[in-house]
C-alpha positions as CSV (number, residue, x, y, z in Angstrom):
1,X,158.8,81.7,-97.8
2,X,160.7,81.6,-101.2
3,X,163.6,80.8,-99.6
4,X,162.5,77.5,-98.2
5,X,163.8,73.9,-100.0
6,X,161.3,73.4,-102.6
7,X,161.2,70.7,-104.5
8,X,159.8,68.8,-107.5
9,X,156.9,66.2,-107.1
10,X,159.4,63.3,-108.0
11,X,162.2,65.4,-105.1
12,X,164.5,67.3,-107.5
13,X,165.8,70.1,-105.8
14,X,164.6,73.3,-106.9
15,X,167.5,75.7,-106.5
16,X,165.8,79.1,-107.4
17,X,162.1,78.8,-107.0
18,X,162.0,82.6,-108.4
19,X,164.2,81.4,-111.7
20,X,162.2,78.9,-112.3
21,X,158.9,80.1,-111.8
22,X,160.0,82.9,-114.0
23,X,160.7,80.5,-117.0
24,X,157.4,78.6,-116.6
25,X,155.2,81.9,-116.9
26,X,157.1,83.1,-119.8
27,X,155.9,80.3,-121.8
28,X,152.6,82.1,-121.8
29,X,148.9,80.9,-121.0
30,X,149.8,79.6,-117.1
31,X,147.5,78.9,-114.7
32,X,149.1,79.4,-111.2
33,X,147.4,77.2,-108.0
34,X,148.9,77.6,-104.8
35,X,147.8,75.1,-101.8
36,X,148.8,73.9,-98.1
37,X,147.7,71.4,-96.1
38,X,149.1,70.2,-92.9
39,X,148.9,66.7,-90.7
40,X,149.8,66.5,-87.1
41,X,152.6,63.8,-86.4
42,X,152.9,63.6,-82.4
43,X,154.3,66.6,-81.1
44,X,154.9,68.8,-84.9
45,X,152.3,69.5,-86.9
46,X,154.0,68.9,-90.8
47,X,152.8,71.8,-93.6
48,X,153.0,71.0,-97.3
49,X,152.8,74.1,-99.5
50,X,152.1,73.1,-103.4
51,X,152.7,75.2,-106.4
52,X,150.7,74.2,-109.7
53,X,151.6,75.4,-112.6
54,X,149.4,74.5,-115.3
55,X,150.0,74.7,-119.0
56,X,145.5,74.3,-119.4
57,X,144.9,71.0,-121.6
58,X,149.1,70.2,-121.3
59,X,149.7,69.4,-118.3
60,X,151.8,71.4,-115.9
61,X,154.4,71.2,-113.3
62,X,154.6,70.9,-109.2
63,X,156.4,72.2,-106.5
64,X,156.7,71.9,-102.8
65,X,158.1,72.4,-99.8
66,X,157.5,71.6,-96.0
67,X,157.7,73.5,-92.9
68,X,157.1,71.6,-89.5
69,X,155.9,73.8,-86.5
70,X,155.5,72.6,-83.4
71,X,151.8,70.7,-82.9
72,X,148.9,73.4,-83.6
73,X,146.1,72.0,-81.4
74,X,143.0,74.4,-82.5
75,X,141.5,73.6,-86.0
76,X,140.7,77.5,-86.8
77,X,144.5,78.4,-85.8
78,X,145.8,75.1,-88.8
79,X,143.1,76.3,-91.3
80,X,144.6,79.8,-90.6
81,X,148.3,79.1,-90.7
82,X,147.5,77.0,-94.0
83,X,145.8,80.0,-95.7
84,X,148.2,82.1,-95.0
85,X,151.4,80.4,-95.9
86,X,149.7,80.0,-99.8
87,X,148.4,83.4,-99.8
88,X,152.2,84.3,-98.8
89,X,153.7,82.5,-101.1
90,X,151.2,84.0,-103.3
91,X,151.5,87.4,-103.0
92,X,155.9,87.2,-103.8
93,X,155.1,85.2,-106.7
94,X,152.5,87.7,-108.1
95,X,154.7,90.0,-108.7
96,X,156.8,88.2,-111.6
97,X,153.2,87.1,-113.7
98,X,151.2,89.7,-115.9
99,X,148.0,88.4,-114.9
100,X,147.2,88.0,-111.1
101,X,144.0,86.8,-111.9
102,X,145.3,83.4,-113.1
103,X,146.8,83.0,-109.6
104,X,144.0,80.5,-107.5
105,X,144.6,80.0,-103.8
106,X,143.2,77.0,-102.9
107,X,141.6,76.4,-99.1
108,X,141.2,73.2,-97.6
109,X,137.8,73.6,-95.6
110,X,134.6,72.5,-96.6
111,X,131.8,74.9,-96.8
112,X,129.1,71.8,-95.9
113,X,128.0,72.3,-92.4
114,X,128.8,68.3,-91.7
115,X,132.6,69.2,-91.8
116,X,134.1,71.0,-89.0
117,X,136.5,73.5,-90.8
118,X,132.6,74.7,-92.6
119,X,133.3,77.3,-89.0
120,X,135.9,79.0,-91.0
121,X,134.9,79.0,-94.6
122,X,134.2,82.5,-94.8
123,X,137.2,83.5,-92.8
124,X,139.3,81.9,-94.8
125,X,138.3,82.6,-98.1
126,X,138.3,86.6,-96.8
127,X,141.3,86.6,-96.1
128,X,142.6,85.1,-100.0
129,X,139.9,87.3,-101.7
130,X,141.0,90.9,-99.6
131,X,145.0,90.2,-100.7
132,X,143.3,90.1,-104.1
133,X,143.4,86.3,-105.4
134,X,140.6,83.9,-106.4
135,X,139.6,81.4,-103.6
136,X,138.5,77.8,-104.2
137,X,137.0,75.8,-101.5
138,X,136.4,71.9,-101.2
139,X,135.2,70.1,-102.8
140,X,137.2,71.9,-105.8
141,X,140.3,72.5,-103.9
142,X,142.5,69.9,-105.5
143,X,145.4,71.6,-104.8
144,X,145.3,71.5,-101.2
145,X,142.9,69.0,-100.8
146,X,144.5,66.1,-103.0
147,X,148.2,67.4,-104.0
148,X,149.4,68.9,-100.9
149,X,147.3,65.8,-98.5
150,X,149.5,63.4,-101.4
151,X,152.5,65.0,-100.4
152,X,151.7,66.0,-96.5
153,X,151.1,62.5,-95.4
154,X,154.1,61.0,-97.6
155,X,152.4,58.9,-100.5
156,X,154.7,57.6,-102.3
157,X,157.2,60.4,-102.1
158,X,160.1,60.6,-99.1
159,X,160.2,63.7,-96.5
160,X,163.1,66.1,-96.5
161,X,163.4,64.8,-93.4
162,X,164.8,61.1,-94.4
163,X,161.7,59.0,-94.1
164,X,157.9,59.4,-94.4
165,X,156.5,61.9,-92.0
166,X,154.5,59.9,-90.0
């Protein structure tokens, strides 16, 4: 997963993910959020994976990068795949901070019974909570639920792939 193009919010190229997550850490008193969210685009289905690194009361910096798969038609196996790649991600960059508790994996499903990922809710936040990481759920998942939808359904900020994804 580290090895994938990840890039800036504005899309500067991130050459070495690892250097560079390295030098923000050191600075001291980081909080880490990792989040994916995905949106089908005829036959793919497009994954945004989002790095936040806060500096608490600063500001902070983001990172992403994409992955498209070919279309995922059952909700539970998206919500899944979404989980996992940020838990992933999570569990290589955990071992270059002191602290794994200020690591957050952020899930986009909705514990409210009115939304159909509320199914999975428990799943999903087992399977962040057994690698070890805190789990937030919507409606406090910004990171998956507002960063990585921003940058999933191309607001404002062109695809790797020469236009907006849809």
């Amino acid at each position: 997963m580290l090895e994938k193009k990840w890039l800036t919010i504005d899309g500067a190229a991130i050459p070495d993910l690892v250097k560079t997550f390295k030098e923000e850490v050191a600075l001291g008193n980081r909080e880490v959020h990792i989040g994916t969210d995905s949106q089908q685009y005829g036959r793919n289905t497009e994954f945004v994976t989002i790095i936040t690194i806060l500096n608490p009361g600063k500001g902070g910096r983001v990172i992403y990068a994409r992955e498209r798969t070919d279309r995922i038609k059952s909700l539970r196996e998206r919500l899944l795949k979404e989980v996992w790649m940020s838990v992933n991600i999570a569990l290589e960059l955990n071992a270059f901070i002191d602290d794994a508790s200020s690591l957050t994996v952020h899930v986009d499903a909705n514990p409210n019974v009115k939304f159909k990922s509320s199914a999975y809710v428990k799943e999903l936040a087992a399977m962040v909570v057994s690698q070890g990481f805190k789990a937030v759920l919507k409606p406090d998942a910004w990171c998956a639920s507002h960063a990585a939808d921003h940058v999933v359904k191309g607001k404002g900020i062109a695809s790797q792939y020469g236009r907006h994804s849809r």
